[in-house]
ZAKE-759646 format. One record per residue: x, y, z negated of N, C-alpha, C in turn; residue in one letter. Coordinates in steps of 0.02 Angstrom, whole numbers, plus 50000, padded with zeros to 5 digits. Each point is the difference from the previous one (the first is absolute). Example, Ala and Ser with C-alpha at 12.3 -4.5 7.8 and 13.67 -1.06 7.14 Angstrom:
# residues 2
506604971649610499555005950000500455006050000A
499825005350036500425005949997499615005549963S
END
This chain:
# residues 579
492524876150362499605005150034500255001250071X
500574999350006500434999750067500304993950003X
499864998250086500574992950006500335003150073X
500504997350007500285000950075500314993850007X
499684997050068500294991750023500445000550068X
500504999549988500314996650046500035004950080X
499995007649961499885004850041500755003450056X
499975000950049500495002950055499575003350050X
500685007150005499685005750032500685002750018X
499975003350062500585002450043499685006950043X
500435002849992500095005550057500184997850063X
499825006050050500424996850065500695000349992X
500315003649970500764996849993500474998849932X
499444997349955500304998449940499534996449962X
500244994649987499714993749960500025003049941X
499304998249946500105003449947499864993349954X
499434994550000500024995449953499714994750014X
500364993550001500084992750015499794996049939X
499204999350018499464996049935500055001849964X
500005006849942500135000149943499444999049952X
499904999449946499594997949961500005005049936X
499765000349961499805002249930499335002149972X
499964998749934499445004649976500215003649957X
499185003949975499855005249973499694998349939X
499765001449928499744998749979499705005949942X
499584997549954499715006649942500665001749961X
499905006749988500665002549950500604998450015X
500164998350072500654999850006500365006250046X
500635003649970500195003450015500724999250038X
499835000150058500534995850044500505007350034X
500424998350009500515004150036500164996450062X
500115003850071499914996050045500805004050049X
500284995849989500735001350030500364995750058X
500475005050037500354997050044500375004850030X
500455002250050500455002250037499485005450039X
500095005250013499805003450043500004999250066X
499325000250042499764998150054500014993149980X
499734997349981499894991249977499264998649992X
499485005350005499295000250033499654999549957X
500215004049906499715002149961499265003650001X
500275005650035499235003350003499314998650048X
500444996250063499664998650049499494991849956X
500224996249970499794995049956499575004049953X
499795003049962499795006449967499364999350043X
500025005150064499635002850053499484994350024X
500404992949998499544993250026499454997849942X
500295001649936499694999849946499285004649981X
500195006750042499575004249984499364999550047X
500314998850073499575000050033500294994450088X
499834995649965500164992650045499505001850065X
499744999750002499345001850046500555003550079X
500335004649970500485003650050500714996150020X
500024994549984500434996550020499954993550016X
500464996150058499974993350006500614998049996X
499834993849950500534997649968499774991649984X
500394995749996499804992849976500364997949934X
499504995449979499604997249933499445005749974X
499974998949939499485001549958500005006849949X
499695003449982499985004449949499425002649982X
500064997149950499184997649950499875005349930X
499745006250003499805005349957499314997449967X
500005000949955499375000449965499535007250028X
499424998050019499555003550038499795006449986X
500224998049928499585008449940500825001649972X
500684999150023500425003249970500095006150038X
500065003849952499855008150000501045001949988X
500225002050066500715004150015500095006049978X
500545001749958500235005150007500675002850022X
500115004350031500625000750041500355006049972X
500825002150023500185003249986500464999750055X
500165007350029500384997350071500885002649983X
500284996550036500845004149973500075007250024X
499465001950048499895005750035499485007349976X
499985000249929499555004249968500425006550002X
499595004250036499985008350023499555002049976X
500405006249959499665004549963499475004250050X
499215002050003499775003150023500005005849983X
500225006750027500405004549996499245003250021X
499454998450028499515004349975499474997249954X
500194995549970499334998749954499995004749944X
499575002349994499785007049928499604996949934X
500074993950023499734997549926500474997849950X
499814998549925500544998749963499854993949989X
500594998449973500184992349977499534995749984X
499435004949946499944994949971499015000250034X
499885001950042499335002750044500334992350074X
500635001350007500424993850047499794996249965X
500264996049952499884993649958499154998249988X
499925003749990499144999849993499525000850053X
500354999150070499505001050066499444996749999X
500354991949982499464994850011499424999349938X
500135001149952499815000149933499355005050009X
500225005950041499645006050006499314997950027X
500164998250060499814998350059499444995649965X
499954993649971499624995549973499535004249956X
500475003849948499445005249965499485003150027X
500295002450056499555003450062499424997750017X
500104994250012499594994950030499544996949972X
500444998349942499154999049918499585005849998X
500275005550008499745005249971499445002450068X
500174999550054499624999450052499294996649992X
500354994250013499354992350006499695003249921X
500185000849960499545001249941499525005850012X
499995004450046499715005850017499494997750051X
500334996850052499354995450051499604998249973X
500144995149943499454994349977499405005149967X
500095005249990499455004049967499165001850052X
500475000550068499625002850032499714993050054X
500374995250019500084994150041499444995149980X
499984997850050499294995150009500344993250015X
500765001450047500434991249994500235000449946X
499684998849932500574999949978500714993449963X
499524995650033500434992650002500594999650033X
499885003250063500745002550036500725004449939X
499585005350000500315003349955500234995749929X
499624996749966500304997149948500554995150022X
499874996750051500774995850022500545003850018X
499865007350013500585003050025500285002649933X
499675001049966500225004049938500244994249951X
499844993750005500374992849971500795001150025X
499944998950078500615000350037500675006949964X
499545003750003500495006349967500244999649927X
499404996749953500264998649940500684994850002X
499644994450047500834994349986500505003150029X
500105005850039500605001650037500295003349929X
499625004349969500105002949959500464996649937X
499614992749989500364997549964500434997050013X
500164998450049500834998350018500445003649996X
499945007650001500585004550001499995000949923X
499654998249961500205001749927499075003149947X
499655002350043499555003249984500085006149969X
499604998449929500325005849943500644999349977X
500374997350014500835000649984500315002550059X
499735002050038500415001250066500665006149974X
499505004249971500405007749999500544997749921X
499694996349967500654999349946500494992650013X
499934995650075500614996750003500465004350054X
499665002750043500415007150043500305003949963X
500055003449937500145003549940500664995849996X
500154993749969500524993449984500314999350035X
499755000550075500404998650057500565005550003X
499615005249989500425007850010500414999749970X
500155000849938500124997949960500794993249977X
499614994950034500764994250023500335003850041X
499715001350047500575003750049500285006949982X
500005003949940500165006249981499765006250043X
499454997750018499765005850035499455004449997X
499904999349932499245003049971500215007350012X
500395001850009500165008550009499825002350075X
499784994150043500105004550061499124995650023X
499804999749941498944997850009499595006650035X
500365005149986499775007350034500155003550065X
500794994650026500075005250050499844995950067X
500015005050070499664998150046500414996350023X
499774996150055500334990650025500745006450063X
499925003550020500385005150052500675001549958X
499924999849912500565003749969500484993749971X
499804993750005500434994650001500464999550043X
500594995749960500534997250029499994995050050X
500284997350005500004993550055499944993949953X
500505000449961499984994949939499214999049939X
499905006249973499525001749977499134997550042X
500155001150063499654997850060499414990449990X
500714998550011499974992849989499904997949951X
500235001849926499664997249935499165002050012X
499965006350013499255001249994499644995850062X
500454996350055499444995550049499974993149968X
500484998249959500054994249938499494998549949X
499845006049974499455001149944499334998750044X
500085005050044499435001450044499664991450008X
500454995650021499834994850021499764994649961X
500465003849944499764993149945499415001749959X
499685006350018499565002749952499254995450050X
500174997550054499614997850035499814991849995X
500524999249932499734992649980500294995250061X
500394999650052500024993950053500094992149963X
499794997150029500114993250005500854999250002X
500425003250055500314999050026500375005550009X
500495002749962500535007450015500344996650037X
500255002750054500445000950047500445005850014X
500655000349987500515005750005500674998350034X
500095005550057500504999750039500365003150000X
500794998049957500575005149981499575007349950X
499614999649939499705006249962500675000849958X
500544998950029500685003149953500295004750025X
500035000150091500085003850049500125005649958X
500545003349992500025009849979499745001049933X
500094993249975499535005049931500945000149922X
499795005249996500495000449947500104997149936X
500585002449975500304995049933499154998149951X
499615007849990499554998249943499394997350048X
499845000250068499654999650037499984990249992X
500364998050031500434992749981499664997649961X
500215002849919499694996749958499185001349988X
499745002750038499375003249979499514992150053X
500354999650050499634994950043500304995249976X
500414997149985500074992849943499485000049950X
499795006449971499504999649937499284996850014X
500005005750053499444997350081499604992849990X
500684997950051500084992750002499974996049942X
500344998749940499794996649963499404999449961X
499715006249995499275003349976499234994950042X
500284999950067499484996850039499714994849978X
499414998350008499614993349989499864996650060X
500154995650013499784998350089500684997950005X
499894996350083500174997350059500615007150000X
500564996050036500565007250008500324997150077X
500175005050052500674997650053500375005850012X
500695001250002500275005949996500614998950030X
500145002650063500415001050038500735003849961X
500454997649978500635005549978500584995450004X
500585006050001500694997750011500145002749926X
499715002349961500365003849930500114994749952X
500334998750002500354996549927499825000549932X
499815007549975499795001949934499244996950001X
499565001150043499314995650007500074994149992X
500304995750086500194993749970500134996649963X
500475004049952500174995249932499254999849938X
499825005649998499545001549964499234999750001X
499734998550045499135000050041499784994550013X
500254994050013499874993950041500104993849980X
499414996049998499964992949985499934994950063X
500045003650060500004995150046500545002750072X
500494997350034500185001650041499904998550067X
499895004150053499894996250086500595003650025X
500524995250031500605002450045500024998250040X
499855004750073499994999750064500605000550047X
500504995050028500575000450018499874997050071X
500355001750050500104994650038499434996750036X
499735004149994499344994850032499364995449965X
500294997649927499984998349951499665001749953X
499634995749951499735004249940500244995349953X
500065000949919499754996149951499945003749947X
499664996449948499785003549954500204997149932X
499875004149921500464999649953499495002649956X
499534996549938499955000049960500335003449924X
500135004850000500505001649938500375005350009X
500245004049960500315006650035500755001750019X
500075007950050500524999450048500724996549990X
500175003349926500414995149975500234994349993X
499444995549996500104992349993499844998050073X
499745005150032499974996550097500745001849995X
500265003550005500655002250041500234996549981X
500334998749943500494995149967499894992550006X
499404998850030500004991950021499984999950082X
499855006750045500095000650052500844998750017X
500385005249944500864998150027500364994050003X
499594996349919500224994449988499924996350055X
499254996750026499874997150056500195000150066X
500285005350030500575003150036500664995449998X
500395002649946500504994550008499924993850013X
499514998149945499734991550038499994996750046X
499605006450052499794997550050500715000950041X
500165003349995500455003550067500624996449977X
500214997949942500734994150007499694993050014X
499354999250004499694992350039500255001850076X
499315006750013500015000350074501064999150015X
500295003949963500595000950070500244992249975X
500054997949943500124993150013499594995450038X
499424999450015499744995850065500085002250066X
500275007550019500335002350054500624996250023X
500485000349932500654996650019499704990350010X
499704997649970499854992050016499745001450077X
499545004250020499915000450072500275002150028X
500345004250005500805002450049500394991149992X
500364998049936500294995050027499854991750034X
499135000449998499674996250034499974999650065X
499985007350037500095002950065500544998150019X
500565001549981500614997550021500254992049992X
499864995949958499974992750012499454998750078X
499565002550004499434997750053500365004750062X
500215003950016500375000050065500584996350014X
500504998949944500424995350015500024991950008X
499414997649959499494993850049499765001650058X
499685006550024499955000150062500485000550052X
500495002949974500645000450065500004993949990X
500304994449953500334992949998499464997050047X
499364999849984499504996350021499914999850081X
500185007450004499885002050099500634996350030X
500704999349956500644998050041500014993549987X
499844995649947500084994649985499364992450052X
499445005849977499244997450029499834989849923X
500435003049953499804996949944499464996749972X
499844996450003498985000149963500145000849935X
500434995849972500165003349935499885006149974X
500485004350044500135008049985499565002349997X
499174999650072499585000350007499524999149961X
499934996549950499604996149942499955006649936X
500685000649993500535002049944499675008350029X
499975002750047499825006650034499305000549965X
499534995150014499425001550000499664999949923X
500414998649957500044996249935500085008649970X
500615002650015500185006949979499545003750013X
499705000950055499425005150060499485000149930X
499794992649993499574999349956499935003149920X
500644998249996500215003049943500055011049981X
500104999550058500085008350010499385003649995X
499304996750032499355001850016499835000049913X
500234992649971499585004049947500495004749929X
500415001350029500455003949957499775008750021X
500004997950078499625010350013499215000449977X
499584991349977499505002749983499765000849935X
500664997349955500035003849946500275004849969X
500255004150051500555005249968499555004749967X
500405001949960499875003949938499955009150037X
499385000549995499925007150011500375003649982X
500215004950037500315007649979499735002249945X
500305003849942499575003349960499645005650002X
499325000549968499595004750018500385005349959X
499845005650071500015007549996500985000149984X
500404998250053500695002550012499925008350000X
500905000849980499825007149990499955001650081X
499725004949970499815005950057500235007249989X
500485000950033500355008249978500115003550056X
499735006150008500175002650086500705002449968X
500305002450056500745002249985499935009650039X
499765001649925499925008350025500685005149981X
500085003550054500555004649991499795005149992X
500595005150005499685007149989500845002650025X
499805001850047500855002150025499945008050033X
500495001949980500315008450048500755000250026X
499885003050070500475002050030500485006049992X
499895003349951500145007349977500065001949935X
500484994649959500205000349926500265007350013X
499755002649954500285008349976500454998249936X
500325004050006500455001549922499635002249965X
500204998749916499455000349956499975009549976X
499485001350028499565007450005499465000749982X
499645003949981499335002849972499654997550073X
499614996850020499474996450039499545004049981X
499675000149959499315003950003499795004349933X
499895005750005499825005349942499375001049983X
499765001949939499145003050016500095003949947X
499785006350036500165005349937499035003949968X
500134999149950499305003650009499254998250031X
499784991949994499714999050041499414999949971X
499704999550017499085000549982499584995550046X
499364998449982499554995750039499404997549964X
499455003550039499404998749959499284999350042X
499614998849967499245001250069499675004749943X
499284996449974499685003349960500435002249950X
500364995049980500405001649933500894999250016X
500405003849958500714999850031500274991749953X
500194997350050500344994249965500825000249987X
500435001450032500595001049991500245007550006X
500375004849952500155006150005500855002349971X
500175003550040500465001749998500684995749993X
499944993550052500334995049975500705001050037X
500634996849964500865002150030500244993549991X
500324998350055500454993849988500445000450068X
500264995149988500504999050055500264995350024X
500204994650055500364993450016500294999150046X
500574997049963500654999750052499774993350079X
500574999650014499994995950075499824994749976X
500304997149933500024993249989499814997749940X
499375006549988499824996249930499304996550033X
499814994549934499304997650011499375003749954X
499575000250013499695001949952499235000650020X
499674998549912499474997450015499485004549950X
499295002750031499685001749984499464999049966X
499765002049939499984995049941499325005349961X
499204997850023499605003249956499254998250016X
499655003249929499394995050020499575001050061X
499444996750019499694999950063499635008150013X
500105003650046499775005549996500305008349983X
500574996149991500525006849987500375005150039X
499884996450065500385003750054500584997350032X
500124994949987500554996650028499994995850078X
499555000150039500004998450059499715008250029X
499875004249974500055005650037500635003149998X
500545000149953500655001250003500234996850049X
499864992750033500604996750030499885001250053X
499245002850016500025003450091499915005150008X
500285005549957500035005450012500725000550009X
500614994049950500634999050018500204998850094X
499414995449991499914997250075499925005050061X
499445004449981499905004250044500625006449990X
500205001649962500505005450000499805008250027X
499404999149987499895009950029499745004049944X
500194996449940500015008349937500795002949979X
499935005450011500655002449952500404997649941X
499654993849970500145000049936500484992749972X
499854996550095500354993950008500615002250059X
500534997849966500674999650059500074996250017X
500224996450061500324994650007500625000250046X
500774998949974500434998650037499924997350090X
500505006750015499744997650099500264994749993X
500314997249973500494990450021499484994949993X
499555004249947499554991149968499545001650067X
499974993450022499244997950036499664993749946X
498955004250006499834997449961499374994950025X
499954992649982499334997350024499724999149917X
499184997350047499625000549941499694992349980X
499875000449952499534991749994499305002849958X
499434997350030499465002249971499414996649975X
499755000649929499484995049974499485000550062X
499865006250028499404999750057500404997050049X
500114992250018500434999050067499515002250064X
499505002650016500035001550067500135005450020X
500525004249929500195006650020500524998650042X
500414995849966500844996750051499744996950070X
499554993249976500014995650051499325001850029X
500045001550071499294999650038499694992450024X
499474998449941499634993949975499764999850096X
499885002450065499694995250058500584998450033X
500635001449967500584997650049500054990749968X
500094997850064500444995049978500774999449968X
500254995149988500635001449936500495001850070X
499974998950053500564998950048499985008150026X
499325001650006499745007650011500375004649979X
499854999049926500375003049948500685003249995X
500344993450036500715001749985500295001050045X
499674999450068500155004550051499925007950000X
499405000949984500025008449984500385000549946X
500334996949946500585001449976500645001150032X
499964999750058500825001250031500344990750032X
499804996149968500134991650025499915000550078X
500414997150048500055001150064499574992050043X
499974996149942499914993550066499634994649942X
499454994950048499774998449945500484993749938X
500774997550053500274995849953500185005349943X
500225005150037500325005949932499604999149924X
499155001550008499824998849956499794995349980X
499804992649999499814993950013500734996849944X
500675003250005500474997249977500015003649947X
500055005949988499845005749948499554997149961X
499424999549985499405000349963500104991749974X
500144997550032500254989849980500364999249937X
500425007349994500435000549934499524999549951X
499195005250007499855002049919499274995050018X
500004992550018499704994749999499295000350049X
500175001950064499435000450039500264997250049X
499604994750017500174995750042499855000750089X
500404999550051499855002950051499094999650021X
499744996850013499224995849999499715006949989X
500215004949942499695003949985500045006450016X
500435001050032500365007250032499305001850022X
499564998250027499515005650035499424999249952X
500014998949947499424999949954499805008449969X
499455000649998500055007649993500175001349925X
500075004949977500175002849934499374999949973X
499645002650021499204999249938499864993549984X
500384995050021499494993849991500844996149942X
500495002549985500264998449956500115000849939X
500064994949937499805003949933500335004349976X
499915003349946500255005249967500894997350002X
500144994749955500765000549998500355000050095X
499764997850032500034999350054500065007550016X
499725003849992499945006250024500555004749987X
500144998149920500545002449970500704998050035X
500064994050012500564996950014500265004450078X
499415000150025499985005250070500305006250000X
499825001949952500135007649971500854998749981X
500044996149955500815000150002500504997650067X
499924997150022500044997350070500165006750032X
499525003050005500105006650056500355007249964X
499974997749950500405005749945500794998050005X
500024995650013500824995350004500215001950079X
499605000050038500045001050059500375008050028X
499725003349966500045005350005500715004749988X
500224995449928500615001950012500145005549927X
499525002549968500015005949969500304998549965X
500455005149952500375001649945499755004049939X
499294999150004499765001349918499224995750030X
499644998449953499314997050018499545001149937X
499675000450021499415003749959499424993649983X
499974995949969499824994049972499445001449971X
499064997150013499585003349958499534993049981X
500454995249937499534995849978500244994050045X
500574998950027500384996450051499834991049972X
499864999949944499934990149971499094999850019X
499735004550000499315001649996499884992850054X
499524992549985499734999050027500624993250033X
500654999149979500484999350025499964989249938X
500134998450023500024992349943500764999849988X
499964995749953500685003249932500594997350043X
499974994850057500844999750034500055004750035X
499355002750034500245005850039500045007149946X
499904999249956500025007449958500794997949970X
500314994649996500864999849966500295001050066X
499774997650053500345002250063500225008650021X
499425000349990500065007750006500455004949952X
499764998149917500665001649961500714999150031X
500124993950016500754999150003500235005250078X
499265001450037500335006050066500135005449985X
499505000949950500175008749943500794999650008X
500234995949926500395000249982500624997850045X
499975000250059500554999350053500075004550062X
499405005449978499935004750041500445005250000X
500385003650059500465005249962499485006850015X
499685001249990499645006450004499605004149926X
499665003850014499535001849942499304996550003X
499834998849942499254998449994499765001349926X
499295004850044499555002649941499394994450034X
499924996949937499204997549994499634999349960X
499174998550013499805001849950499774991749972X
500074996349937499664993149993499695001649917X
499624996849998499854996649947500264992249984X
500264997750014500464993650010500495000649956X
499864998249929500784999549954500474998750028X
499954992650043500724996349997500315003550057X
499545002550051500205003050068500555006549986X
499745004149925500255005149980500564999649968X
500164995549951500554997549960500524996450056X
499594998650036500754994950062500345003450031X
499465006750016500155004250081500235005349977X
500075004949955500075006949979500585000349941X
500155006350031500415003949960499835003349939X
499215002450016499805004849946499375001950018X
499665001849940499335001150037499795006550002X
499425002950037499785007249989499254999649969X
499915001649928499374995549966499575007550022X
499435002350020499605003249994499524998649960X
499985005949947499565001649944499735007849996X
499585001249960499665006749990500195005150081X
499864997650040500045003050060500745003150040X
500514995049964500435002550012500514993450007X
500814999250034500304996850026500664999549931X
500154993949985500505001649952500524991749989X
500595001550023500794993850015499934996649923X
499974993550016499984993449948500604993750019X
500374999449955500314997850035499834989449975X
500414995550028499604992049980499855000549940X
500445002449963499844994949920499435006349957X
499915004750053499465003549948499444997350037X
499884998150082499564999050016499644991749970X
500424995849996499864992749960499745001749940X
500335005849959499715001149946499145000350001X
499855006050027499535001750032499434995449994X
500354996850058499464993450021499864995649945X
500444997749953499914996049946499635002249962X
500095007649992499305001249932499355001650017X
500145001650067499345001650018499414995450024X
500434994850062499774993950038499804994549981X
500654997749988500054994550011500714997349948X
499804992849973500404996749942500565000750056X
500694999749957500695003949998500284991150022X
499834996749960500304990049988499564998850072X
499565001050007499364999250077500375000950058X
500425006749998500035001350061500624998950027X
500504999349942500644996850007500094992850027X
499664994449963499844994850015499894997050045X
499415003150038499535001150063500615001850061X
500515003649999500505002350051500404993349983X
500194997349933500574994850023499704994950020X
499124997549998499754995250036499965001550058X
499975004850029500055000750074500535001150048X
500624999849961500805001150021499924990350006X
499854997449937500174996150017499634994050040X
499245001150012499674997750061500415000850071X
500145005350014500255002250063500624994150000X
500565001649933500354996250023500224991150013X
499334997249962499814994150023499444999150071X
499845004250019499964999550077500345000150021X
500515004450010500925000650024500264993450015X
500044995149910500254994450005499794994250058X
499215001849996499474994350039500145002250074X
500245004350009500085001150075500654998450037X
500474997149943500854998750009499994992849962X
499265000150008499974990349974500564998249944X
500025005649943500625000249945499314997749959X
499874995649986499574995849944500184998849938X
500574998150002500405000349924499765008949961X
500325004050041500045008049983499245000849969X
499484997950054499224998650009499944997949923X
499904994749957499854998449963500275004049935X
500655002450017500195003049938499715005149973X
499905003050056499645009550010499204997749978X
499594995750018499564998549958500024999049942X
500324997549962500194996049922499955008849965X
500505002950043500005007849984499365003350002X
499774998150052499285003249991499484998549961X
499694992849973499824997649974499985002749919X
500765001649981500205002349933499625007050008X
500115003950066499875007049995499184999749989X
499634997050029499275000149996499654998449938X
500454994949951499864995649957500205009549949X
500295004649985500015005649986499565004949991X
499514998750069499685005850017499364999049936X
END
C-alpha cells in the first residue's frame, strides 16, 4: 500500500536520508525507530503530505488509502465542554446528521438523483467507520484501554495521558487504512502504557509508530524500520529478533571493517616506500612493482567493508553544580494543596535533603507537574526552599525553558555564554554538531529539544533541579546517558517519570501520590508495586540485564574488543532465549 524508492531529503543544514527504501504493507504493524533528530517525524510528514515537499525518488500511496494520525503533540483542549464520549462520536454524529438530513430533502425535492448519490456517499462513509457497530466497538475500545469510567466526562477534565488514549481510539474508531503514531507513549503512565499496547495489538490494519519505549517494542510489532545515519533498513519480525541480529551483525561487520583498515594502512605504507625507492633509485622495476600495489590498493578501498550500521550514538550529558551544600533540608512543603475545579493534591508534607534523588511517581492527572512548578515558582507559604539551593527547571512543555524562534547559538547566549566558540564547543558535548549552531529550536525534534533543555540546565550550574518527564521523547542511549548524569550529579533531584528503569537507576526513593495525597516508598516497596500491578516481575528484570548488557557490547565494539563482543552476545542470546 506504501512504497518508498530510493528517497533523499535534506535540510539546509542537515542531511536527513541517502536513497532509502522500504515498504508498507496490509496488517503490518511496524515500529519505526532510530536516534533522535534522525528525521523520524519529518519522514512521517513526507508520507502524509509529499505534495509539501521536494525530495528525490519515489513514494507511491495507494490513492484511496485513508491516514490516520496521532501527533506526539496532543493538548488537552481546556475549553472543549463536550464529553468523551459526544468527542468519539463527532464523526459518527455528523454522518447521522446527514442521513437524517438528505432523508428529509428527498420528501420535498424534485433532484432527487442528486440527493440519492449523496445519501449513497453518506451511507459508504458510514460504513467504513463501523455503521451499526460503531457505538458497541467504541464501548471495547473504552474498555481495552480501561477507560469506560471517564465515557461521561468533558474532553477539558482529562489528563494529558488520558488525552492521547482518547486521540488513539478516536482514530481508530475511524477505520484508517493506515494508523500512524508519533511517540503515543509520550507521558502516559504505568496503567496508561499498558492500556495503548492493548490499543495497538487490538488494531486491524496497516500500523507505523514512532517510539523509543521498550515495553511496546518488545510487545506490538511484526515489522521493524531503523533510521540511522542517513540510512534506512528494514526487518521483518519482531524488536527482539531485529536487535539481536542487529548486534550480532555489528561485530561482523566491524572486526572485517577494522581488519580491512589494517590490510589498507599496511598497503599505504609498502606504496610510499616504493615511492621514495622509486623517486631515488628511478628503477623500472620498482616502478612496475609501485603500480602493481597502487592497483592493488584501488581495489582493496573498493571493497572495504562498510562501517556498521547505526554505531553507537551517545551524547555525553552532564549535570554539574558549582555550590555542593552540605547535606541539609533543600526543600520543605508543608501543608500543600492544589486544585482547579477539583482539589488534586491536599494537605501534602515532605521534605528533601541536598542530595537526595527523588522521583515522582503517579497516575496521569494527579497533580504532579503542578507540584513541580509551583516548587519551581516558589511563592506559596507552604513550599521552603533553602537560600543555598539554586533551582533550574526541565519541562515536558519545552517552550516554557527553551524559546522555540531562537536559534540554538541564540539560546545560549541569552543564557549567559559570552562568544560564539564558547557555545559551539559547549553544545558539541551533548551531540550537536557545529553546522547546526544557528538552526532554530522549533525546527528540532522532541528528543532534541530535551537534550537542549538539559544542556542549559547543566549550564546553569544549579544545585537541586526540578526534572519533569526528563527521558520523555529521549532514544534509549540517550535515556542511559542521562541516567548515568543523575547518578553522578552531586545535587538534589526531584522528578517526575513514568520510566521504570529511569526510576530504579536514578532514585533514592519515591514520593507515590495516591488518594490526593503525597506518601515516602522506599525501592523494594516501589518494585513491589510495579510487579503486581504493571508489569511481569521475570519481564522487567530481564529486560534491564538485556540492556546493561547491549550497552556493554557497544562499549566492546567501540574498543574493537571483539573477543569481549562475542561473549556478551552468547550472554545475551541465553538471556532472550528466557524471555
Amino acid at each position: 500500500m506504501i512504497k518508498i524508492d530510493n528517497l533523499s531529503y535534506s535540510f539546509p543544514n542537515k542531511d536527513l536520508y541517502h536513497n532509502i527504501s522500504f515498504t508498507l504493507e496490509n496488517d503490518q504493524h511496524c515500529a519505526f525507530i532510530g536516534s533522535s533528530g534522525s528525521g523520524k517525524s519529518t519522514l512521517i510528514d513526507i508520507i502524509m503530505d509529499p505534495e509539501n515537499y521536494m525530495f528525490d525518488g519515489t513514494l507511491e500511496i495507494d490513492p484511496n488509502c485513508r491516514i490516520g494520525y496521532v501527533s506526539q503533540f496532543c493538548e488537552v483542549d481546556n475549553t472543549k465542554e463536550t464529553t468523551v464520549f459526544e468527542y468519539l462520536c463527532e464523526d459518527y454524529i455528523k454522518l447521522q446528521n446527514e442521513i437524517t438530513s438528505i432523508c428529509s430533502l428527498m420528501e420535498t425535492s424534485s433532484d432527487i438523483d442528486a440527493l440519492l448519490e449523496k445519501y449513497q456517499e453518506a451511507l459508504d462513509a458510514l460504513d467504513v467507520i463501523g455503521g451499526d457497530d460503531f457505538e458497541s466497538t467504541l464501548s471495547k475500545k473504552l474498555n481495552l484501554a480501561n477507560l469506560s469510567k471517564l465515557k461521561d466526562s468533558k474532553i477539558s477534565d482529562l489528563s494529558g495521558g488520558e488525552f492521547k488514549l482518547i486521540q488513539v481510539i478516536r482514530e481508530m474508531l475511524n477505520s484508517p487504512d493506515l494508523m500512524i503514531m508519533d511517540e503515543p507513549d509520550v507521558f502516559l503512565d504505568f496503567e496508561n502504557l499498558n492500556s495503548l499496547k492493548n490499543l495497538i495489538n487490538s488494531h486491524k490494519g496497516m500500523m507505523l509508530v514512532i517510539t523509543h519505549n521498550r515495553y511496546l517494542l518488545n510487545n506490538c510489532f511484526n515489522k521493524i524500520i531503523h533510521l540511522e545515519n542517513h540510512e534506512l533498513q528494514e526487518f521483518d519480525g519482531s524488536y527482539i529478533d531485529y536487535n539481536f541480529t542487529l548486534l550480532q551483525t555489528k561485530i561482523e561487520l566491524q572486526e572485517l571493517s577494522v581488519a580491512d583498515d589494517e590490510e589498507i594502512e599496511r598497503n599505504e605504507r609498502i606504496i610510499k616506500r616504493l615511492r621514495d625507492r622509486a623517486e631515488v633509485t628511478g628503477e623500472t622495476a620498482a616502478g612496475r612493482y609501485l603500480k602493481g600495489k597502487m592497483k592493488f590498493l584501488e581495489r582493496l578501498e573498493a571493497r572495504r567493508i562498510k562501517r556498521p550500521f547505526v554505531e553507537i550514538k551517545q551524547p555525553y550529558i552532564r549535570l554539574t553544580t558549582n555550590n555542593q551544600v552540605e547535606e541539609k533540608v533543600a526543600l520543605k512543603v508543608n501543608n500543600y494543596s492544589a486544585g482547579f475545579d477539583e482539589i488534586l493534591l491536599e494537605n501534602v508534607n515532605f521534605e528533601i535533603k541536598s542530595n537526595d534523588k527523588v522521583a515522582i511517581v503517579g497516575l496521569n492527572g494527579t497533580g504532579k507537574t503542578t507540584l513541580l512548578r509551583d516548587i519551581f515558582k516558589n511563592d506559596t507559604p507552604a513550599i521552603e526552599i533553602d537560600s543555598e539551593i539554586e533551582v533550574a527547571y526541565l519541562s515536558q512543555l519545552q517552550g516554557e525553558i527553551l524559546n522555540e524562534s531562537n536559534t540554538i547559538l541564540e539560546e545560549f547566549l541569552d543564557a549567559g555564554f559570552k562568544t560564539y566558540d564558547d557555545v559551539e564547543t559547549y553544545i558539541s558535548n551533548y551531540d550537536f554538531e557545529e553546522e547546526r549552531i544557528n538552526q532554530k529550536i522549533k525546527d528540532l525534534s522532541g528528543g532534541e529539544k530535551n537534550i537542549l533543555q538539559l544542556a542549559k540546565i547543566s549550564a546553569s550550574k544549579a544545585n537541586m533541579l526540578l526534572l519533569d518527564e526528563p527521558t520523555s521523547h529521549l532514544d534509549i542511549y540517550s535515556q542511559m546517558a542521562l541516567e548515568e548524569a543523575i547518578a553522578k550529579y552531586n545535587g538534589a533531584i526531584l522528578m517526575i517519570s513514568h520510566d521504570y528503569y529511569s526510576i530504579i537507576n536514578c532514585v533514592d526513593y519515591v514520593l507515590l501520590i495516591e488518594d490526593k495525597t503525597i506518601r515516602k516508598m522506599n525501592m523494594r516497596k516501589f518494585r513491589k508495586m510495579i510487579y503486581a500491578k504493571y508489569f511481569d516481575k521475570d519481564y522487567l528484570e530481564i529486560e534491564q540485564k538485556k540492556r546493561d548488557l547491549e550497552m556493554k557490547i557497544a562499549i566492546s565494539l567501540r574498543n574493537t574488543d571483539f573477543e569481549r563482543a562475542k561473549a556478551l552476545s552468547e550472554e545475551l542470546e541465553a538471556l532472550i532465549k528466557s524471555l
